[in-house]
N, CA, C and O of each residue as an XYZ file, in Angstrom:
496
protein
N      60.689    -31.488    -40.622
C      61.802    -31.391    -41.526
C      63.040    -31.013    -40.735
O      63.019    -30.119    -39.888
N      64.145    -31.739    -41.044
C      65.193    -31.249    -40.209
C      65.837    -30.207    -41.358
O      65.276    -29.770    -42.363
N      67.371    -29.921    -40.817
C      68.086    -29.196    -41.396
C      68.880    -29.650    -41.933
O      69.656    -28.822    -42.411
N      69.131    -30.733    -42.139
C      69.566    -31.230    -43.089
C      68.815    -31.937    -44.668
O      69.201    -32.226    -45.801
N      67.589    -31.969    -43.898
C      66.359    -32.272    -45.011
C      67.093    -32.061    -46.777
O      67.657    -31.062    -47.222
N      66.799    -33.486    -47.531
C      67.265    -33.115    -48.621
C      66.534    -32.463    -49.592
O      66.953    -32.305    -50.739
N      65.218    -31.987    -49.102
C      64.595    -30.990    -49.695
C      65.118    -29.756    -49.888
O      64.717    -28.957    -50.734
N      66.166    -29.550    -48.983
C      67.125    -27.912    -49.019
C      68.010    -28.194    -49.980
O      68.646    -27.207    -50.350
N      68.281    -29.250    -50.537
C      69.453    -29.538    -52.122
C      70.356    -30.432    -51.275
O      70.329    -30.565    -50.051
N      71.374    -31.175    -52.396
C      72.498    -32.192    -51.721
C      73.432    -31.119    -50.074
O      73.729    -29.931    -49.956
N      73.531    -31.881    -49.479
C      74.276    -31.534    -48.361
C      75.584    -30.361    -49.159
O      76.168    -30.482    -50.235
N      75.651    -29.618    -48.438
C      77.291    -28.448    -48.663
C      76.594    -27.426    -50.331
O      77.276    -26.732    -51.084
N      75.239    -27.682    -50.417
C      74.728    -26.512    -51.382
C      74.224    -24.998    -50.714
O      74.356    -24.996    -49.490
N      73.803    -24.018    -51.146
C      74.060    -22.865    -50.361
C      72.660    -22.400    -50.076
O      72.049    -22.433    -51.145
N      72.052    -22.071    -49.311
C      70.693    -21.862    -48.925
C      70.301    -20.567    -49.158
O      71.313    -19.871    -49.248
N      69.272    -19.908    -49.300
C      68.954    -19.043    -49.369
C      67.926    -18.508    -48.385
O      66.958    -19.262    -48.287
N      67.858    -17.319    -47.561
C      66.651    -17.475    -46.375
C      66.663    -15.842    -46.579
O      67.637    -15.091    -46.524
N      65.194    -15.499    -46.849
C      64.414    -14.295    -46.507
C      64.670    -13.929    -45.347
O      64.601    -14.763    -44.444
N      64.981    -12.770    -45.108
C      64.573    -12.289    -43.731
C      65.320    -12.645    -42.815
O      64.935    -12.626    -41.646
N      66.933    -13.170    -43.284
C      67.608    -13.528    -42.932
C      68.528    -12.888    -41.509
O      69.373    -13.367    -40.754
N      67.883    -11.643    -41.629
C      68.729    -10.290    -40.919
C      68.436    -10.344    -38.837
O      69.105    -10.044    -37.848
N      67.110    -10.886    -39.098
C      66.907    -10.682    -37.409
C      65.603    -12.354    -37.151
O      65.014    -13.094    -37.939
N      65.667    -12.289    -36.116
C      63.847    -13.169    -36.136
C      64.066    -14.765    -36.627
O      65.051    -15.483    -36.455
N      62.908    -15.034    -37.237
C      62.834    -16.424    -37.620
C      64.109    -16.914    -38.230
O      64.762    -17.838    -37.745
N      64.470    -16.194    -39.422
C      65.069    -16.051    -40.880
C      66.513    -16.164    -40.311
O      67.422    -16.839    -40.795
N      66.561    -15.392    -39.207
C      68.123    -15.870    -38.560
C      68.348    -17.216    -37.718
O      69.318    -17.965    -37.600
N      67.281    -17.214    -37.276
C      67.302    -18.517    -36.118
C      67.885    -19.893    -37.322
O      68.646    -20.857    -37.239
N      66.998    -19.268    -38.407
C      67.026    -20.576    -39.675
C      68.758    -21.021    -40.307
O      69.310    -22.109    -40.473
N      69.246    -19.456    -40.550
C      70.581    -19.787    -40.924
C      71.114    -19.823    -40.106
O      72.281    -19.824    -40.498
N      71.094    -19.880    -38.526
C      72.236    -20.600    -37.694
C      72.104    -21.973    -38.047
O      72.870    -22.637    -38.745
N      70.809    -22.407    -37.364
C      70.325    -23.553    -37.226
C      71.549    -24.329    -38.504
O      72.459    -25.153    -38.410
N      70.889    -23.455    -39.749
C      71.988    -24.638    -41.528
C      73.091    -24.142    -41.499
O      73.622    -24.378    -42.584
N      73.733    -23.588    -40.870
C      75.382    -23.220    -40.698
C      76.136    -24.176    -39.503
O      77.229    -24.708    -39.312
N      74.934    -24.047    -38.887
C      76.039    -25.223    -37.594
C      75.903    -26.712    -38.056
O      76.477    -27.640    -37.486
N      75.017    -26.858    -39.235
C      75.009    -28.340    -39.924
C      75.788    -28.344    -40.943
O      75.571    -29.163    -41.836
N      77.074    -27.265    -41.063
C      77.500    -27.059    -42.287
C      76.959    -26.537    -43.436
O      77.605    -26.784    -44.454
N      75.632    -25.673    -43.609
C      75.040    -25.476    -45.047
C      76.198    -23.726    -45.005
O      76.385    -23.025    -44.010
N      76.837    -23.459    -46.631
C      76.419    -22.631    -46.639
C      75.281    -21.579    -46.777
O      74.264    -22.031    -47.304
N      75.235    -20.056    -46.352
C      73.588    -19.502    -46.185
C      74.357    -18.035    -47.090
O      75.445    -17.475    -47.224
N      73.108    -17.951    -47.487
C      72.958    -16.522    -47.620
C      71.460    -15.406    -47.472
O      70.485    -15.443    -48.223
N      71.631    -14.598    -46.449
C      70.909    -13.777    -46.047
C      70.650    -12.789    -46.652
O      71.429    -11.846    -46.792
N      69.134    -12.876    -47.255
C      68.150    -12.080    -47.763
C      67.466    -11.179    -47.131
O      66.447    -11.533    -46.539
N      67.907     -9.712    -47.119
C      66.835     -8.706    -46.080
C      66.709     -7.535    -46.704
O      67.602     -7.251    -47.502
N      66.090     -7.001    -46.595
C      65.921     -5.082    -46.678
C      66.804     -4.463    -45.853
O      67.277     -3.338    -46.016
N      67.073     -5.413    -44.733
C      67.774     -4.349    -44.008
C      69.407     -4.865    -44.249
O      69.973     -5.720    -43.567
N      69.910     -4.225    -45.228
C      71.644     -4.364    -45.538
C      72.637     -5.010    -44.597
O      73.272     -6.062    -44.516
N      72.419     -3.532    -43.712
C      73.596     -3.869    -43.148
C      73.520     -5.210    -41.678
O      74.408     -5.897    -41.173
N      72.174     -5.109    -41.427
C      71.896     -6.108    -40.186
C      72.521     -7.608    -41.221
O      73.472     -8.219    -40.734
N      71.919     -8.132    -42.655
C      72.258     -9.139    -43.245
C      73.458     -9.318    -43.086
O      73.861    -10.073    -42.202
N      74.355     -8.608    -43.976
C      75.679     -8.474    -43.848
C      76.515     -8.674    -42.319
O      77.373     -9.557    -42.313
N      76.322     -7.981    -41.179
C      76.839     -7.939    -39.749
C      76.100     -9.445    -39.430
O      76.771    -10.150    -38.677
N      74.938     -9.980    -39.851
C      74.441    -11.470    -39.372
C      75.707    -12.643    -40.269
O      76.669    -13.180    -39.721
N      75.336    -12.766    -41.627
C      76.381    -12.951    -42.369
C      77.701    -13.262    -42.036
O      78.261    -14.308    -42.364
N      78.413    -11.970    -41.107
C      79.540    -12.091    -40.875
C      79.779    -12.827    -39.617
O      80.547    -13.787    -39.551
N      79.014    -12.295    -38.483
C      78.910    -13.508    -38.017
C      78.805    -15.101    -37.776
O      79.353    -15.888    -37.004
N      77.874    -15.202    -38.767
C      77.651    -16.973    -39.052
C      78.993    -17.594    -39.659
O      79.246    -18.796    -39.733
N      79.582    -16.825    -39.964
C      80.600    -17.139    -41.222
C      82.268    -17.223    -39.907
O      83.279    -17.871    -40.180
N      82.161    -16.749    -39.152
C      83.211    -16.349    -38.826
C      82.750    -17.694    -37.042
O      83.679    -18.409    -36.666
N      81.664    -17.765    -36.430
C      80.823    -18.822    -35.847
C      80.994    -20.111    -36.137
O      81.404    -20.834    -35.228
N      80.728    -20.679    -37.423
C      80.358    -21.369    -38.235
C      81.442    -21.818    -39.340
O      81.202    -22.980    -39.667
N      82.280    -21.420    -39.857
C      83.013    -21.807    -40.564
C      82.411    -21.755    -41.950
O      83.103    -22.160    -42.884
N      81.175    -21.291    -42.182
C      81.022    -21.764    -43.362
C      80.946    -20.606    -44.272
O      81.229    -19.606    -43.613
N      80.711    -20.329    -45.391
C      80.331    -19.495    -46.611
C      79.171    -18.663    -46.086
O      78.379    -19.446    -45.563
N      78.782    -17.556    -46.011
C      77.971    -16.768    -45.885
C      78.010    -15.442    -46.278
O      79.074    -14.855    -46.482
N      77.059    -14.996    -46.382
C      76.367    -13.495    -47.566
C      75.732    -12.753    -47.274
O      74.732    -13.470    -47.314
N      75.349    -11.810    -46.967
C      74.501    -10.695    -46.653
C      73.736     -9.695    -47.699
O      74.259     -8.628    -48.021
N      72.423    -10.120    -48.223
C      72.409     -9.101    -49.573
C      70.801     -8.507    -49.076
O      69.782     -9.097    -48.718
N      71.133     -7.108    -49.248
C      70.288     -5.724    -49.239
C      68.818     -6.693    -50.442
O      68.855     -6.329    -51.617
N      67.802     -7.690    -50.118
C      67.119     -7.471    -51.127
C      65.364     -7.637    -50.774
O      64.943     -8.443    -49.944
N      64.681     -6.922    -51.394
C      63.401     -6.392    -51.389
C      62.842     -7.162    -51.927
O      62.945     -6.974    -53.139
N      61.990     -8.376    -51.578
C      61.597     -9.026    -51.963
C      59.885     -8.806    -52.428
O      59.195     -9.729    -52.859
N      59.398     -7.390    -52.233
C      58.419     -6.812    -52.890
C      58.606     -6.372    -54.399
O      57.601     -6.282    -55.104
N      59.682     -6.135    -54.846
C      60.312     -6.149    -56.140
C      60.495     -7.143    -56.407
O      61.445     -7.767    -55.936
N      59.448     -7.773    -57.464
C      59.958     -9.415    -58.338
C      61.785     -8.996    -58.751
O      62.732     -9.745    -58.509
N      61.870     -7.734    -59.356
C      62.519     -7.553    -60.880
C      64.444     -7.737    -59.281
O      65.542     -7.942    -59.798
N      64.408     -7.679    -58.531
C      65.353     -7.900    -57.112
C      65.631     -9.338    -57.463
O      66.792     -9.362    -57.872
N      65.113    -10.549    -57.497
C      65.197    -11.559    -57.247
C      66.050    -11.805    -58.305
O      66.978    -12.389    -57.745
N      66.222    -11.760    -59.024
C      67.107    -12.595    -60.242
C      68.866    -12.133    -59.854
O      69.720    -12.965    -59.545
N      69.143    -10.423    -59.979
C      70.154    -10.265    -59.931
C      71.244    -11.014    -58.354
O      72.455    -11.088    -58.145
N      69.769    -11.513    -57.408
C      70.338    -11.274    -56.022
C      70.128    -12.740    -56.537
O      69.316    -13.031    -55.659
N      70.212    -13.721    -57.168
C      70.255    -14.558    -57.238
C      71.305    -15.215    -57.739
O      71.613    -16.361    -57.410
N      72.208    -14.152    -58.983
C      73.059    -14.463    -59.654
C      73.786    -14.119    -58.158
O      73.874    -15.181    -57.543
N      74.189    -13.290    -57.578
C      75.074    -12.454    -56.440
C      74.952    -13.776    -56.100
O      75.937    -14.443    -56.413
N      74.141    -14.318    -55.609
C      74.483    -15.523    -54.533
C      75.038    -16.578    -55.308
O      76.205    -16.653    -54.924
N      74.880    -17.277    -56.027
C      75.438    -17.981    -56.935
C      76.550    -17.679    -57.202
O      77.151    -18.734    -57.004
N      77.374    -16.853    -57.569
C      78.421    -15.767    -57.060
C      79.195    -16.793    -56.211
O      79.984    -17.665    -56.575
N      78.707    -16.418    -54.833
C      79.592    -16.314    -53.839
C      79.255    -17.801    -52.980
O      80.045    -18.271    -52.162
N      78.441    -18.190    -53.198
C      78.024    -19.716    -52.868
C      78.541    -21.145    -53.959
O      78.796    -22.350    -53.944
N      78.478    -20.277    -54.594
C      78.362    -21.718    -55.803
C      76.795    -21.825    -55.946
O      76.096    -20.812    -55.941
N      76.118    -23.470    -56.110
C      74.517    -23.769    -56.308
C      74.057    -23.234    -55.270
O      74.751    -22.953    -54.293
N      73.352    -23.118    -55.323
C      71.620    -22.942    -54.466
C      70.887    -24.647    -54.511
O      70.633    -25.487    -55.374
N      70.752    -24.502    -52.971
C      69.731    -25.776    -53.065
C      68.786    -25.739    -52.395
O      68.423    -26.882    -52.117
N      67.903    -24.652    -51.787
C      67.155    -24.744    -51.296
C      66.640    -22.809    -50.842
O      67.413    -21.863    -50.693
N      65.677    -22.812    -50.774
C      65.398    -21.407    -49.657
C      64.162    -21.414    -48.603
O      63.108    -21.964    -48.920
N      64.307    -20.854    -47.475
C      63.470    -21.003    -46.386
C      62.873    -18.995    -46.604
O      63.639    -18.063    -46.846
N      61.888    -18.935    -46.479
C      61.220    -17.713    -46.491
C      60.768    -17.536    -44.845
O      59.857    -18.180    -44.325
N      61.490    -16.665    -44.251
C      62.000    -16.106    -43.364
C      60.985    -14.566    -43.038
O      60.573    -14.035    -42.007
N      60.892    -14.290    -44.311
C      60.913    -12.280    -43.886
C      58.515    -12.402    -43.775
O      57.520    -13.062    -44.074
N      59.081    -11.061    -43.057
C      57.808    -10.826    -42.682
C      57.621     -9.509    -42.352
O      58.599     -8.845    -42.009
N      56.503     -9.007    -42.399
C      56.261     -7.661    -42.089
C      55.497     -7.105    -40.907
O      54.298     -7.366    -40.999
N      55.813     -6.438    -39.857
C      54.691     -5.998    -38.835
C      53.638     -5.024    -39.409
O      53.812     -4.036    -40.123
N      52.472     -5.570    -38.901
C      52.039     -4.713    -39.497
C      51.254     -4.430    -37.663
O      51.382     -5.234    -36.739
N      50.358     -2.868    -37.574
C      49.712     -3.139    -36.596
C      47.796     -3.297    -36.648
O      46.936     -2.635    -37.229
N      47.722     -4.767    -35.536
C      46.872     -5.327    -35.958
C      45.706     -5.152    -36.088
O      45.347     -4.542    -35.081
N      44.633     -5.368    -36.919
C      43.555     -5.164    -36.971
C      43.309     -3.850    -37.725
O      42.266     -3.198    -37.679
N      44.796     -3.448    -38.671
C      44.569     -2.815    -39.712
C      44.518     -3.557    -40.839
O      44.763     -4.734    -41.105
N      44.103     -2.507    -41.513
C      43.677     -3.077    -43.169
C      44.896     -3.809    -43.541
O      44.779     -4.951    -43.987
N      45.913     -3.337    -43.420
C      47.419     -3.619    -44.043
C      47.448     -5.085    -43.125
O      47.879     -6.008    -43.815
N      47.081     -5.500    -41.712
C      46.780     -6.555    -41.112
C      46.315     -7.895    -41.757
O      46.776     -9.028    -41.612
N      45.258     -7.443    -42.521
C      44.634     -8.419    -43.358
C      45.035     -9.051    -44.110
O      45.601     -8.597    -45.104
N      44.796    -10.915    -43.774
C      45.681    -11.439    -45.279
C      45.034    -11.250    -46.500
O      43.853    -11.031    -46.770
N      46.240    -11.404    -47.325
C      46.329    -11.465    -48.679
C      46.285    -12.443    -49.728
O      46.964    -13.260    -49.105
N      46.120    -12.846    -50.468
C      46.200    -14.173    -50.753
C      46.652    -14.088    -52.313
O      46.841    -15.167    -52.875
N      46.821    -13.004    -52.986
C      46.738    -12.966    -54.449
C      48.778    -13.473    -54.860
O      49.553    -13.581    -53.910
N      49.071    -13.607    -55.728
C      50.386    -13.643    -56.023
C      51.091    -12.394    -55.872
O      52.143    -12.319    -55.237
N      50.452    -11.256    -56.530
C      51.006     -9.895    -56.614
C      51.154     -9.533    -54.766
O      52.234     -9.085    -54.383
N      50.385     -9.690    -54.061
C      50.275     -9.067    -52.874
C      50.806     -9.714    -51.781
O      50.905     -9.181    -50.676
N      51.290    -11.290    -52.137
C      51.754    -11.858    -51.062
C      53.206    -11.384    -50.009
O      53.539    -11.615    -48.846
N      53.887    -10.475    -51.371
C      55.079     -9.835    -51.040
C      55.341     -8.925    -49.119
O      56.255     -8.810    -48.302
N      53.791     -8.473    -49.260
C      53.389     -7.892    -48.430
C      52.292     -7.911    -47.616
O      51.585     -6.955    -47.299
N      52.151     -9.541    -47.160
C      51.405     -9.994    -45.927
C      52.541     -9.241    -44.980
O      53.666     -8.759    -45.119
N      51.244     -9.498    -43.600
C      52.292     -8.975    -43.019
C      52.404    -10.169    -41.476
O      51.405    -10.820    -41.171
N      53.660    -10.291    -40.689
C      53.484    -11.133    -39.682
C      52.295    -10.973    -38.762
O      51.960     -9.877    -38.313
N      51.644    -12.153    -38.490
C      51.018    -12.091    -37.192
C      51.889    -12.105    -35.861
O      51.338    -12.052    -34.761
């Protein structure tokens, strides 16, 4: 899939990426900012989103967001959804980015597979 893939929504719609703050999740919104997508960055960690965010935006030329959100909390997703919608316009797509260390060959290590618990797999 490239990055422009129209599976992410019509070209110039605003992306959404987990884990947006450091790691995969950032590599992802450079990658759709230097193709023109606007992004907005989904993390726990605030202020890294936001300081990534500002970067891409100021890099990139394009629209970008930084939002504080916990994606172990379903009841997070809606408001941080309107926020982005907000400040993007549509949404056309999201790349799930975030991940958790866990250390390995603990219990918390172990996948998960249920809906409730997927929140909190953790990276290999």
């Amino acid at each position: 899939m490239s990055v422009s893939d129209e599976r992410l929504g019509a070209p110039g719609t605003g992306v959404v990426i987990s884990g947006g703050a450091s790691g995969i999740g950032l590599a992802a919104a450079h990658a759709l900012a230097e193709v023109g997508r606007p992004v907005a960055l989904w993390d726990i960690n605030a202020d890294g989103a936001k300081a990534a965010a500002a970067d891409i935006a100021a890099r990139y030329g394009v629209a970008a967001v930084g939002q504080a959100v916990d994606l172990r909390n379903p009841q997070a997703v809606a408001p941080a959804a309107a926020e982005t919608r907000a400040s993007l316009g549509s949404i056309g797509g999201i790349v799930h980015g975030q991940a958790r260390r866990c250390k390995p060959g603990s219990a918390e290590s172990r996948p998960k597979t249920s809906t409730l618990e997927w929140p909190s797999t953790c990276a290999r």
